[in-house]
C-alpha positions, 0 to 999 in steps of 0.5 A: 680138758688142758689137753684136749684145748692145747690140741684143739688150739693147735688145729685150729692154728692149722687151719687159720694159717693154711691158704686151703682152708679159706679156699674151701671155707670161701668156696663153702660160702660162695656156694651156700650164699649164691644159691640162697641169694638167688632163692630170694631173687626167684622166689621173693619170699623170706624162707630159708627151707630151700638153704637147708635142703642144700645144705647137707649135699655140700657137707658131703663135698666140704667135709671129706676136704675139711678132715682129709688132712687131720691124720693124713698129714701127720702120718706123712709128715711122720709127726703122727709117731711123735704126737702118740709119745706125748702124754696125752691119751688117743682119745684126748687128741682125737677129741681136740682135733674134732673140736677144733674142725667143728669150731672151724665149721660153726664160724662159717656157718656163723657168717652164713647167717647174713643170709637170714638176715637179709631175708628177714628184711624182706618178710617175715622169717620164723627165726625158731625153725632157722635156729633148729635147723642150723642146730641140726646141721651142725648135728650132721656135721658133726657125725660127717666130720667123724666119718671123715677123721676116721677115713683120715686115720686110715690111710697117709694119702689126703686124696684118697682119705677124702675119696673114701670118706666123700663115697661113704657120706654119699652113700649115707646121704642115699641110705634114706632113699633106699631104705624108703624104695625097700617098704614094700617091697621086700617078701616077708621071709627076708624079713619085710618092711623090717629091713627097709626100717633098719636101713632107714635107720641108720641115714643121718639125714633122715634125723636131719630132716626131723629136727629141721621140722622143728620137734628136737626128739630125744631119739635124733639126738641119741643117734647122733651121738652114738653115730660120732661115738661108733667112728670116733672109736674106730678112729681110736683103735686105728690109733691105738694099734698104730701106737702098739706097732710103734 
């Protein structure tokens, strides 16, 4: 755990002393809070529905720019080759930079809280639905950022790890549309609504949404924990292989 810390602090000291990092967390703000001020002003009504239906589309620009940099700059800076000589285990580092860029977003989504806040001056809010869905966001979340370090690992060109990683999560974000379109309509010897079902399956948002409505079931857990395992694994073999190759 001493290792994972030391690595987690060290990104973090990254990101609190880098002026990109306060431009996107200032423009994730900006953008999150505009957007719930002006369903107060509309609206009137004290709900915060709207916010998290927001939410996950800009996860799918934030986050690819979040973890762009993560293995990108390593690898281009050439730091990537002294860090695998420590000792310290690939799993350990790739747990300390994921630590670190989920602490980073679980501060901003922090200080979004003013907004609910302030709606709760306005009228009733139903506190128990805002703190489930702030937990699943933060459960979706977490499953992007693993996309996005895996995407990282891959390549030393920050542009194109976030391009990459931007691609997949829309297209994650879609999977749940298409897989919804295939009920149906698929013949039965392709295998029917079965493969709508499986292509449903695998949409983080789907389990998003459940969550949202305010029943955390074991399922959606499990499957976010296995979506950020799948990633964070390739991540390790990634770095594994770069290890062997020296």
């Amino acid at each position: 755990m001493r290792n994972i810390w030391t690595i987690c602090r060290r990104e973090l000291r990254s990101y609190f002393f880098s002026p990109i990092a306060y431009v996107f967390g200032l423009l994730f703000l900006g953008i999150t809070c505009w957007y719930g001020s002006q369903l107060l002003r509309h609206e009137g009504q004290a709900s915060m529905v709207e916010f998290f239906r927001l939410l996950p589309q800009v996860f799918i620009g934030f986050l690819p720019a979040l973890t762009m940099r993560l293995w990108a700059e390593e690898r281009k800076t050439g730091t990537l080759e002294l860090l695998l000589t420590f000792p310290v285990s690939i799993p350990q580092i790739i747990a300390g930079k994921f630590f670190a860029a989920m602490v980073y977003l679980a501060l901003l989504l922090i200080l979004t809280l003013a907004l609910p806040v302030t709606m709760a001056w306005h009228g009733k809010l139903d506190w128990y639905s805002v703190s489930v869905t702030y937990f699943a966001s933060l459960l979706l979340a977490a499953a992007y950022v693993s996309v996005g370090m895996f995407w990282s690992s891959i390549t030393r060109d920050q542009i194109i790890a976030f391009l990459l990683a931007l691609v997949t999560l829309f297209a994650l974000f879609k999977t749940g549309e298409f897989g919804q379109s295939l009920i149906g309509l698929l013949p039965e010897w392709l295998g029917g609504d079965r493969i709508a079902l499986f292509v449903l399956a695998l949409s983080p948002q789907r389990y998003f949404d459940s969550i949202a409505r305010g029943v955390v079931d074991t399922g959606d857990l499990v499957f976010y924990l296995c979506f950020c395992a799948f990633f964070l694994h390739a991540n390790a073999l990634v770095l594994y292989g770069k290890r062997v190759k020296g």
